[in-house]
Backbone bond lengths (Angstrom), bond angles and torsions (degrees), N, CA, C in turn:
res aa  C-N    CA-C-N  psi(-1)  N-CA   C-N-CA  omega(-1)  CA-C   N-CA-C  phi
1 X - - - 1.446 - - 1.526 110.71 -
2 X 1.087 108.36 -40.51 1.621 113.58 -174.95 1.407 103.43 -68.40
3 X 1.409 141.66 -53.07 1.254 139.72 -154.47 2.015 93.53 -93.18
4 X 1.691 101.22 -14.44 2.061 78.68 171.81 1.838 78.61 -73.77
5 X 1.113 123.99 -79.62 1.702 130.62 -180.00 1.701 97.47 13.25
6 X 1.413 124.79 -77.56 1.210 132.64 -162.73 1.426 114.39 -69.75
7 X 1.138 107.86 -16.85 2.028 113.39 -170.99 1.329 74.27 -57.46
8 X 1.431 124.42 162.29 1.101 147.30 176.75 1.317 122.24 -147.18
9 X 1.341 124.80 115.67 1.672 118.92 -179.05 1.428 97.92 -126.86
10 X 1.283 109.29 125.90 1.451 124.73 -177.44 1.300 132.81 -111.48
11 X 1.111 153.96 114.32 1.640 142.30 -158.29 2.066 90.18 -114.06
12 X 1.319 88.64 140.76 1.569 96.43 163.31 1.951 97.01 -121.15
13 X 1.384 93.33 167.96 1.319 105.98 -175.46 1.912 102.44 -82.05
14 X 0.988 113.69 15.04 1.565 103.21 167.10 1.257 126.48 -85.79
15 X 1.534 121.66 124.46 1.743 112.81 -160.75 1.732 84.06 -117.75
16 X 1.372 90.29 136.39 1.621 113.33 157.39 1.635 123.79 -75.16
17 X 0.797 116.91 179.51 1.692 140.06 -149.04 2.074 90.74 -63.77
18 X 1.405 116.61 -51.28 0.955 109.21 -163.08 2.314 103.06 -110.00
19 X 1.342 93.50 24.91 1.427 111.18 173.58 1.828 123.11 55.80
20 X 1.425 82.84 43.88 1.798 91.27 165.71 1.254 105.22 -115.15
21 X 1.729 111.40 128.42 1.098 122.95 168.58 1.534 116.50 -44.25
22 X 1.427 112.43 158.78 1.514 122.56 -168.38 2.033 105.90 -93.95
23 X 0.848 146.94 97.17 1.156 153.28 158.82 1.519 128.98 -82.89
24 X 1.526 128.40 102.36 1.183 131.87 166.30 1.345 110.56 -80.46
25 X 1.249 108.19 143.47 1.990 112.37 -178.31 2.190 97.21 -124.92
26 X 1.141 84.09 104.19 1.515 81.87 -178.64 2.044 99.23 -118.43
27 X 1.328 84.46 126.03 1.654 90.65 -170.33 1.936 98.65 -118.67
28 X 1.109 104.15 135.70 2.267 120.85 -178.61 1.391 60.88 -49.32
29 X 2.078 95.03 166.20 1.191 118.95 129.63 1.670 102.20 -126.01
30 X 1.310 99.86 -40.20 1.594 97.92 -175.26 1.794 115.44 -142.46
31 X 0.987 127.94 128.36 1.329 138.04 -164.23 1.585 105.98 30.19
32 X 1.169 112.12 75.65 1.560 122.98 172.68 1.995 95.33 -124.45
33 X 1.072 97.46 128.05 1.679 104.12 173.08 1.199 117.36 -85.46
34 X 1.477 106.09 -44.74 1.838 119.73 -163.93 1.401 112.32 -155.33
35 X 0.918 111.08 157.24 1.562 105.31 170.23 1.931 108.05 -153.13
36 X 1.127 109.18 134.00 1.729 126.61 175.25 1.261 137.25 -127.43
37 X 1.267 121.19 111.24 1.436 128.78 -171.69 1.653 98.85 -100.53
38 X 1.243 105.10 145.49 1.683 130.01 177.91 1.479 112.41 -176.06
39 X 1.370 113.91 100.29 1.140 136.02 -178.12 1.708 120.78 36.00
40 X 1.243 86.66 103.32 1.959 92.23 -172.56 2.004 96.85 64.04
41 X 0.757 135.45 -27.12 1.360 121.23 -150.04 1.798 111.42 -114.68
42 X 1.314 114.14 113.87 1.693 130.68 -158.78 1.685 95.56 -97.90
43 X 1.338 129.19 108.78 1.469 112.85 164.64 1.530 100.41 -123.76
44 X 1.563 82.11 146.18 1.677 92.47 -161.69 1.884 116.61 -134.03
45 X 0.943 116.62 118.31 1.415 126.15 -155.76 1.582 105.88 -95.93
46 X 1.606 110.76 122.37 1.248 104.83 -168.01 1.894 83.00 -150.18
47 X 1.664 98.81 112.05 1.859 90.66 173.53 1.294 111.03 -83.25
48 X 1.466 123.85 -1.44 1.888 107.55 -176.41 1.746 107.75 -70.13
49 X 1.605 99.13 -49.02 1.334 126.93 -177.75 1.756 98.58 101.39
50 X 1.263 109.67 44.58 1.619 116.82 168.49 1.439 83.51 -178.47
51 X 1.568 89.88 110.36 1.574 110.07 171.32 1.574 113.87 -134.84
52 X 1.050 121.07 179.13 1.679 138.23 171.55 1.120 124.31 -166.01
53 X 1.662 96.04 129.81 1.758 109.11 -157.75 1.902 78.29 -127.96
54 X 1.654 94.58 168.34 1.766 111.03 151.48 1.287 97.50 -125.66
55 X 1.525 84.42 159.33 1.536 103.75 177.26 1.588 111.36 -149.32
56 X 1.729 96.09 149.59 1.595 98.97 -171.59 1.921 103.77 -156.30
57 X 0.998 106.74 173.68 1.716 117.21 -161.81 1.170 108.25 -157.90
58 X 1.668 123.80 131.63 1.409 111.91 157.95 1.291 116.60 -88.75
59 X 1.307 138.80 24.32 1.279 142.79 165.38 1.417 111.38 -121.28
60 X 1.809 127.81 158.19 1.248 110.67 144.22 1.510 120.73 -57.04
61 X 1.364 110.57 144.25 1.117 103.13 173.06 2.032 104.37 -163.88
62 X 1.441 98.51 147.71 1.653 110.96 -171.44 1.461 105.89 -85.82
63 X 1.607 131.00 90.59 1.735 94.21 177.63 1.275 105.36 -109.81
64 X 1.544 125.34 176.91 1.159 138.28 -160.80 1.548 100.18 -119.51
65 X 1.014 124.67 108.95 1.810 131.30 -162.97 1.793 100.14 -102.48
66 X 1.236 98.10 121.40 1.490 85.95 162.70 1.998 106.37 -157.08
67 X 1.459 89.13 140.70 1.600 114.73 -166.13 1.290 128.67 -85.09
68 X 1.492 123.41 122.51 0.826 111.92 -147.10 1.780 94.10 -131.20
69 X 1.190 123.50 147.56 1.767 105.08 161.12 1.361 124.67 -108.58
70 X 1.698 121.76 7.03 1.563 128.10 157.34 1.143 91.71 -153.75
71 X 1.367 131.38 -170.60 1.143 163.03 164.89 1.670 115.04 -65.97
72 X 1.344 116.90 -35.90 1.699 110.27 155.11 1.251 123.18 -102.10
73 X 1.777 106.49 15.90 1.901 87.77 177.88 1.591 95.04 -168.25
74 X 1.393 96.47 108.70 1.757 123.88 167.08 1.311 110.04 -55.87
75 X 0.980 111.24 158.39 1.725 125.83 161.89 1.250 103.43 -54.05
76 X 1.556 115.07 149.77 1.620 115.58 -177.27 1.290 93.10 -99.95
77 X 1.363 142.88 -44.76 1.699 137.66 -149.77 1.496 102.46 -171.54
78 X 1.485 100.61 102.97 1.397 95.74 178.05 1.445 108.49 -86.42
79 X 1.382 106.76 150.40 1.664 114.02 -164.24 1.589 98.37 -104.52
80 X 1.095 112.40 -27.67 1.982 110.57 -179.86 1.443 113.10 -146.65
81 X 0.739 108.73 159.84 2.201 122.45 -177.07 1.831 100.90 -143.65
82 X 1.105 115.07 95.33 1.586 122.60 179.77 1.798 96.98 -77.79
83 X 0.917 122.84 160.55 1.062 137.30 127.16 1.360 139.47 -161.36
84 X 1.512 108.21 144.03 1.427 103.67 -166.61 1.408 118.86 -117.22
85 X 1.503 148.42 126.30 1.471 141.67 -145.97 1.442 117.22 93.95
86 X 1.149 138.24 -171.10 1.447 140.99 160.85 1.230 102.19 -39.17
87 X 1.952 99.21 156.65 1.626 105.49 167.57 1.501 117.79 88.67
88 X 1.584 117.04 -19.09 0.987 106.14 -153.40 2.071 109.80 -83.19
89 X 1.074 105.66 -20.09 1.510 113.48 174.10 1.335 112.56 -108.54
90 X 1.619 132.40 49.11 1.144 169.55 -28.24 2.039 111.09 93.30
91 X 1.108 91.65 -65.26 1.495 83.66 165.39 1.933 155.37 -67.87
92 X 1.069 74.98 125.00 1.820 91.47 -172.45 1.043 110.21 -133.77
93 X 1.880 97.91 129.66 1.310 106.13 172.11 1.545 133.09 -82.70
94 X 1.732 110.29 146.52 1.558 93.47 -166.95 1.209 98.47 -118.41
95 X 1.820 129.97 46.79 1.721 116.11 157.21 1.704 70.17 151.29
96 X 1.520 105.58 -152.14 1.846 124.83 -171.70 1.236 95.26 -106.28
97 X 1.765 140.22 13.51 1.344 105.73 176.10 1.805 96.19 -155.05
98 X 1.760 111.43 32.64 1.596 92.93 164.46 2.013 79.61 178.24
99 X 1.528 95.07 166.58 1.091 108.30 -156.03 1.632 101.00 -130.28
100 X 1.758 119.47 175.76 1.548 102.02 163.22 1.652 83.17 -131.26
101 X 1.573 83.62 172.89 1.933 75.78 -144.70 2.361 73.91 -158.32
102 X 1.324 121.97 119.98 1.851 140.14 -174.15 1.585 94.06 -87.10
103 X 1.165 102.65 103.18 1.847 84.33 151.01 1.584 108.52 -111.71
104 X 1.675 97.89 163.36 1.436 108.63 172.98 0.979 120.28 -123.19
105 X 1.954 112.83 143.72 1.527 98.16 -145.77 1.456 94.87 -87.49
106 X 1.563 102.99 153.69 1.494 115.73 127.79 1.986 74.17 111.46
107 X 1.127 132.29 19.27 1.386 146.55 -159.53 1.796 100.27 -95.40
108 X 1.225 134.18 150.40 1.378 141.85 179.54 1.844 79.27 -69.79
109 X 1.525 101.64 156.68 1.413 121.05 -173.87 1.697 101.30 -60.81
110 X 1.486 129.74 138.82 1.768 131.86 170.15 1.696 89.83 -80.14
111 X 1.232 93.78 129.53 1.828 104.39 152.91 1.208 117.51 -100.87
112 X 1.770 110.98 114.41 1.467 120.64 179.40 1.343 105.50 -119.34
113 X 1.522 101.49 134.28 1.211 119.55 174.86 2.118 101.43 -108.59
114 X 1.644 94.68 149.33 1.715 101.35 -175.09 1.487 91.59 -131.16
115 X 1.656 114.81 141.66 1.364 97.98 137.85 1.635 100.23 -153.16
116 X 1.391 105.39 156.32 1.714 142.09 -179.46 1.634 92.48 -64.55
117 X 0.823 132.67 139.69 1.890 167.86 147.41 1.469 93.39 -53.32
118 X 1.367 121.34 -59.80 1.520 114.34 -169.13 1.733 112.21 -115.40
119 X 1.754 106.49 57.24 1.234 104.49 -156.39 1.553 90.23 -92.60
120 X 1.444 120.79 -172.20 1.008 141.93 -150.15 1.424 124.64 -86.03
């Protein structure tokens, strides 16, 4: 119940060429707490600091991922960014605590795995 709870499907108000809203569907797989989309920007709550989420889009779209393990305290240095499916050589890191990370729409869900250097 908790992890249907956490699937997350999100619409932002950005419309593409033929005017369908933009929707990311980011569903836990493994120690994921929460997850939040707000414009381009994915924050994703994981207290072990080695988590795994999927992720998928019916649009292309660029987001900027960054990890967090509560609400007052991000990952300090992430040590790896897995990914498995589309997107995955796509990734770049943007500092020690979030990444940018291409999806393509309409693509089977990417399985990304994260983990923190100074995780828990």
């Amino acid at each position: 119940m908790k992890r249907l709870m956490l699937a997350v499907i999100v619409g932002a108000f950005l419309l593409s060429g033929c005017g369908e809203e933009l929707q990311i569907t980011a569903h836990p797989v493994k120690n994921v707490e929460n997850v939040k989309y707000e414009d381009g920007n994915l924050d994703v709550y994981c207290l072990t600091g080695i988590c795994q989420f999927e992720l998928s889009s019916n649009q292309d779209v660029d987001l900027n991922v960054t990890m967090h393990y509560s609400e007052s305290r991000s990952f300090e240095k992430i040590e790896g960014v897995s990914v498995t499916g589309h997107g995955g050589s796509t990734v770049q890191m943007q500092g020690g605590k979030s990444f940018q990370l291409s999806l393509e729409a309409n693509t089977p869900p990417s399985t990304i795995q994260v983990v923190d250097y100074y995780r828990n």
